[in-house]
N, C-alpha and C positions, 0 to 999 in steps of 0.2 A: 584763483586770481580775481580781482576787480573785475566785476562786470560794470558795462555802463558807460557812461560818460565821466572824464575827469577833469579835472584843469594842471596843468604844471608850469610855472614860472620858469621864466627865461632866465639871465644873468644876472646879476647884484646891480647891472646899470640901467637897469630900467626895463626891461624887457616886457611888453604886454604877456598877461596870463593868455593864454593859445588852450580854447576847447577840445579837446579831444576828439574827434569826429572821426569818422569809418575815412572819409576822405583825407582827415588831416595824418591820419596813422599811415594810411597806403601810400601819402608823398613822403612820409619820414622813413615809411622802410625804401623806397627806392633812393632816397636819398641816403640810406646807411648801407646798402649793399652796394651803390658805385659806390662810396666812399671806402667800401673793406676789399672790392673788386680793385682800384686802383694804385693801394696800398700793398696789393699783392704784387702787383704788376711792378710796381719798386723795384719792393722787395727780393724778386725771382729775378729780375733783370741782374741786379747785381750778382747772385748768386750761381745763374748759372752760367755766366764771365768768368768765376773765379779759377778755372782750367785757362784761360786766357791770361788773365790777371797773375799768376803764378808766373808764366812761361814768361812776358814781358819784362817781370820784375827780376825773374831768377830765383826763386825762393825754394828754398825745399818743403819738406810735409810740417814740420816745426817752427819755422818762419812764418810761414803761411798761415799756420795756427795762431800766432801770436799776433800777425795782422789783420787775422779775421776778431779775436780779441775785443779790436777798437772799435767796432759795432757794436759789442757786447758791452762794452764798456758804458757806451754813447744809450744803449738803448735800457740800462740800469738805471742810470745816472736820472734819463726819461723818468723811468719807476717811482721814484723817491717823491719826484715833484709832480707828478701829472697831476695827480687825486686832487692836488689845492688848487693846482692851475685850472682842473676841469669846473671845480668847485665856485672859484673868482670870477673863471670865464665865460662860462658856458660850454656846453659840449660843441658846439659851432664855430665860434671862435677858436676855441681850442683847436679842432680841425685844421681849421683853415692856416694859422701860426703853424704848424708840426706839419703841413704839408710843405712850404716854403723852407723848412729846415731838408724834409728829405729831398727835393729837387737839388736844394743847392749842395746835399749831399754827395748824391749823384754826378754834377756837374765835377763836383771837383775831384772826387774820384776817379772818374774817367778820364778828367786833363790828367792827372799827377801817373795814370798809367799810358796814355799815349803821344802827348806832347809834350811832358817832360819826367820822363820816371821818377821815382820818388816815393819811395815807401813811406815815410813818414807825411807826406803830403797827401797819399792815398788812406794812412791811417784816419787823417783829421776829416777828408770826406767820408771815410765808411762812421768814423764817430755822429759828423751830425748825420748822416743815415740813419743809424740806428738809434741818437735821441730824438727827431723827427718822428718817427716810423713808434718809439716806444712808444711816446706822448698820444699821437694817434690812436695808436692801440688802447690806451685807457679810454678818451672820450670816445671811440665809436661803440665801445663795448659796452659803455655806460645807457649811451642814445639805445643801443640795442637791444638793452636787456629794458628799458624802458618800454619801449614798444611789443617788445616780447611781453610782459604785464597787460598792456593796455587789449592786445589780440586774442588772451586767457589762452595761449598754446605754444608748443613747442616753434619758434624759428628759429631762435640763437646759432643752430649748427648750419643753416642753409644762410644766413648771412657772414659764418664763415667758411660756407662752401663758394660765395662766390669770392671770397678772397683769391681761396683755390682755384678757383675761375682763370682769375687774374694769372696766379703764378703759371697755369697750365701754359694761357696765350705769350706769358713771357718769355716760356722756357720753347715753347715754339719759334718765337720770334728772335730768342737768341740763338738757337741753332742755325735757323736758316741765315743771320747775321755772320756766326763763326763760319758758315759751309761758301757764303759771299764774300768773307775775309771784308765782312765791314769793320770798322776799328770800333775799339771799347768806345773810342772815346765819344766819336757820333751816334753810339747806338745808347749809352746812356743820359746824351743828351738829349736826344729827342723822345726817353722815353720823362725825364726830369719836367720836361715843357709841358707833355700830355697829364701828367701825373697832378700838376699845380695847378692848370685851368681848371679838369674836368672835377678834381676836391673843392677848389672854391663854389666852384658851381653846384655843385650835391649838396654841400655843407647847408646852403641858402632855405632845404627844405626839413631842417632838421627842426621839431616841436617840443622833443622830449629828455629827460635825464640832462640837461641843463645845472638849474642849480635849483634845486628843491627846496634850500635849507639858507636862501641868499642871504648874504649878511649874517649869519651865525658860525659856528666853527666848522671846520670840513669831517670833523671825526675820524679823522688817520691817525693822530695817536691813541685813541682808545680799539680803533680796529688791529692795534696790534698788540691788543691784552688778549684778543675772543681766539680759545683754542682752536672752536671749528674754523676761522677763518684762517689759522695760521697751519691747521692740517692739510685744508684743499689749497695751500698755496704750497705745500709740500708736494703733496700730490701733482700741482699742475708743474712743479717744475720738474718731475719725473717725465712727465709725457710731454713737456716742451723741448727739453736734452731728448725725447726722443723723435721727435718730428725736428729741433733744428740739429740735430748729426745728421739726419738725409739732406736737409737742406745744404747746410756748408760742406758734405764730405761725399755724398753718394756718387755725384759725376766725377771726380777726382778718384775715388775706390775703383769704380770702372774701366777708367783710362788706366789706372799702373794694373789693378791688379788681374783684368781681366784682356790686358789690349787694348779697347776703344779707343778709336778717336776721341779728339773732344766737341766733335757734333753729336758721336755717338752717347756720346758723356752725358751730354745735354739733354737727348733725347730721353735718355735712363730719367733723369731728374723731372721729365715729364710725366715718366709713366709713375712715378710716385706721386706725385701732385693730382694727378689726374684720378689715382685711384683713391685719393685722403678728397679729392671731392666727390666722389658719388657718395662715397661715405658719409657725409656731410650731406649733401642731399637727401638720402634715402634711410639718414640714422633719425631723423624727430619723427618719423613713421614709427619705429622701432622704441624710439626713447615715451613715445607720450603712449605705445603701446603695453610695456615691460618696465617703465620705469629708469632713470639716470644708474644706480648701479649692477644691475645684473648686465645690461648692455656694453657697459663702460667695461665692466668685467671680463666681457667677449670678444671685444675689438682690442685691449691689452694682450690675449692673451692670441691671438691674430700677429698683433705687431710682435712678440716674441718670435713666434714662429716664421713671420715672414724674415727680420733679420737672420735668423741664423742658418735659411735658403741662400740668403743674400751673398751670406758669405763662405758658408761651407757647401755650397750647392754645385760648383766644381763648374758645371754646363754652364755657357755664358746665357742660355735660354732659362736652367732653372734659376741660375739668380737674380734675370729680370722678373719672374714667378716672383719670387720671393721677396722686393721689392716693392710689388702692383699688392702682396698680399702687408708690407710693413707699411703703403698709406692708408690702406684701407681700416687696417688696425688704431692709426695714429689719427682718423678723421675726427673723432669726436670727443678728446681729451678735454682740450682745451676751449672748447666754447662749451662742455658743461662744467668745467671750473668756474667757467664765467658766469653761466645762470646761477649758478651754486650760489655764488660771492655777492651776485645780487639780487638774491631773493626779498629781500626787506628793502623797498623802495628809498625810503631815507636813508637807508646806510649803504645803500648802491655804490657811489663814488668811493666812498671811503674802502671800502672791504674790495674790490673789483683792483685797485690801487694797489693795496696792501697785498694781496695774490699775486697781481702781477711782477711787482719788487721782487717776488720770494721765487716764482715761475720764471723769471727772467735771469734768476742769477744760474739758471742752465746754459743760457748762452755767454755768459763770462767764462765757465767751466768749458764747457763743451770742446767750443776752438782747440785749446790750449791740450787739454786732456786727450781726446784723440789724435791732435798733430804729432803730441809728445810719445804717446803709444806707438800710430804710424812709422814713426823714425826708428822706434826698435823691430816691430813686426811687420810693419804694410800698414796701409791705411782700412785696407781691406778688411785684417785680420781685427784690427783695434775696434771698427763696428760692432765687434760681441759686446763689447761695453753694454750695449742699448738693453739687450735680455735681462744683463747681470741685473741690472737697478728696475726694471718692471717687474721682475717677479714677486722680490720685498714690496715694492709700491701697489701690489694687489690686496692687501692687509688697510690698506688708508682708503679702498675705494665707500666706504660705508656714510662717512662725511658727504658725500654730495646730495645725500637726501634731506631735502628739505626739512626746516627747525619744524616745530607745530607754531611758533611764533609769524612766522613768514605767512603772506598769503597764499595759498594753496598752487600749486608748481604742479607741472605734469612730471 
């Protein structure tokens, strides 16, 4: 990686060039880890409602799939355009706009589920949730993998451990919400309020991965001629279908197929979250130890085995084992997709984009494909899905290492 001091330009509108300084990196990561902490925090609020969300609207596993769908739909849709929006905008700006999409996501979701039911009203807030929430996801990745350069070492997986952060205190805070019989609709409003201030306010310390290339072309259509970038986008959306079928499905699997409550539901969707961030935490030890794929290799083959605990595990104890062993597996797919894709400073936006397009259409799929499984076998049972498609996806892990063109990446 660059050693040293750099400079990186701000937006197309003027933006003073910002020195790189030990000081000015250390406010830009804390300002991209609340920014990927809060994001999460959304993100899990809504997620683990969706045992609430269900029961309120009446929906069965197939229904449910298909309104979970409109996230998926909203957070593609994100995909397509971030890379030029982060490129126009800035990664700051960008932020700040895609935060005010997810709040007001949120809000409306939450109304359309407890003041006035309404599926289709809940669909068009989980939509901008998840185009909010996708668009975010391109520029914070972009600032991060930014700063990940400028510090010459692995942090890409511990700022999206603190994502994981986020969803852990979410998925806390909505249990004890379901176990209080607070309503959806206050609990994600107040979390939409906290989500929008504390992004604006993080957004303000972001220096880096901006727009490098201002006023020239963003490079998304040629980043979608480059094999490696369209193989680790292959790859990333294998392990994204695998970390978002726990997200959308694991507290829902629990309640039918194992009994739980849906506080217990919740609590299950915690111990996934919480074991995909130690993982995250304790995986750039590992990664800048051993390298992106022998590691990568091992925590795949983790989340195989803990799924299929999860669901053939019988004991409601082995398959929350099983579970704590499928985040642990699923921590570090996706934030080294993302250093992967931005290993070449100038082609950051563009390739980080173009990944994410291709990674995200797991969650178009996902919904749909397990709800529709569910309704013949369980929802339970239909989670084998997750093994069947990691084992092929262990053959694509060899893409994540670094081109010789790139600057040197742990």
């Amino acid at each position: 990686m660059r050693e040293g001091r750099s400079a990186v330009s701000g937006s197309n509108r003027g933006s003073e060039d910002v020195e790189v300084t030990s000081g000015g990196v250390r406010g830009a990561a804390v300002g991209v880890a609340v920014t990927f902490g809060l994001n999460g925090v959304a993100v899990a609020s809504w997620f683990a409602r969706v045992p609430a969300a269900r029961d309120a609207l009446g929906l069965g596993s197939g229904a449910l799939g298909l309104l979970l769908l409109a996230m998926s739909v909203g957070a593609t849709a994100a995909m397509l355009t971030a890379g030029e929006v982060t490129h126009r905008l800035g990664a700051r700006r960008t932020v700040r706009v895609s935060a005010v999409g997810v709040s007001a996501g949120l809000v409306v979701a939450g109304a359309a589920i407890g003041v006035w039911p309404s599926v289709s009203a809940t669909a068009v807030g989980l939509f901008l949730l998840g185009y909010g929430s996708g668009t975010c996801n391109v520029a914070m990745n972009v600032e991060a993998a930014a700063v990940e350069r400028v510090l010459g070492r692995t942090v890409m997986p511990r700022f999206h451990a603190v994502w994981s952060l986020g969803t852990v205190a979410a998925a806390g805070l909505a249990a004890a919400a379901a176990w209080l019989d607070v309503p959806v609709t206050a609990h994600l409003a107040g979390v939409a309020v906290v989500a929008v201030a504390g992004t604006v306010v993080a957004a303000r310390s972001f220096r880096h991965g901006a727009d490098d290339t201002a006023g020239g072309k963003s490079g998304v259509p040629a980043a979608w001629r480059e094999p490696r970038t369209l193989l680790i986008g292959v790859l990333v959306l294998v392990l994204a279908f695998t970390e978002g079928t726990a997200n959308d499905w694991v507290a829902v699997a629990f309640v039918d197929g194992y009994a739980f409550g849906p506080a217990a539901g919740a609590v299950v969707f915690g111990v996934f979250v919480a074991t995909m961030t130690f993982g995250r935490v304790v995986g750039t030890v590992a990664l800048d130890r051993w390298g992106r794929a022998p590691v990568l290799v091992g925590t795949m083959l983790l989340a195989i085995t803990g799924t299929a605990l999860a669901v053939l595990g019988g004991e409601p104890a082995v398959a929350v084992a099983g579970v704590a062993l499928w985040g642990l597996g699923t921590s570090l797919g996706f934030p080294v997709g993302m250093s992967a894709a931005a290993d070449e400073e100038g082609r950051a936006a563009a390739r980080v984009s173009v990944v994410a397009v291709i990674g995200y259409t797991a969650f178009l799929a996902g919904p749909p494909v397990v709800g529709l499984l569910g309704d013949q076998v369980g929802v339970l049972r239909a989670l084998l899905v997750v093994p069947l498609l990691l084992l092929p996806a262990l053959a694509l892990v060899p893409v994540v290492r670094p081109t010789r063109s790139a600057r040197p990446s742990p």
